[in-house]
C-alpha positions, -999 to +999 in steps of 0.1 A: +008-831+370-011-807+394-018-785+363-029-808+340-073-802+332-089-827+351-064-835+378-076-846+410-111-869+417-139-846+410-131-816+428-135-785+409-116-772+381-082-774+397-053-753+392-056-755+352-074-724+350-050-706+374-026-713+359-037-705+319-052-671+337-016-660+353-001-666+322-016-642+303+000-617+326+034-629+323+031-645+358+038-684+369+030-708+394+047-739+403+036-768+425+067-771+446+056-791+479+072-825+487+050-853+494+038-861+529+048-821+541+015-799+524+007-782+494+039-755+485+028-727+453+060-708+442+044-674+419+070-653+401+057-622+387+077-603+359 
């Protein structure tokens, strides 16, 4: 999954800290793109 730590090939930290920092706040984010059509981030704030 997007979120997991150490997603991806070596590119940074990812969206693993985003996310754990949101959440703190009471906010989320979810990876809702569909393959082939770009990157889609739905955030719901409380």
């Amino acid at each position: 999954m997007i979120f997991d730590k150490g997603f991806g090939k070596n590119t940074g930290l990812g969206l693993f800290p985003a996310r754990e920092i949101l959440s703190i706040t009471g906010i989320t984010i979810r990876e809702t793109g569909e393959p082939g059509k770009g990157a889609r981030f739905e955030i719901t704030a409380p």
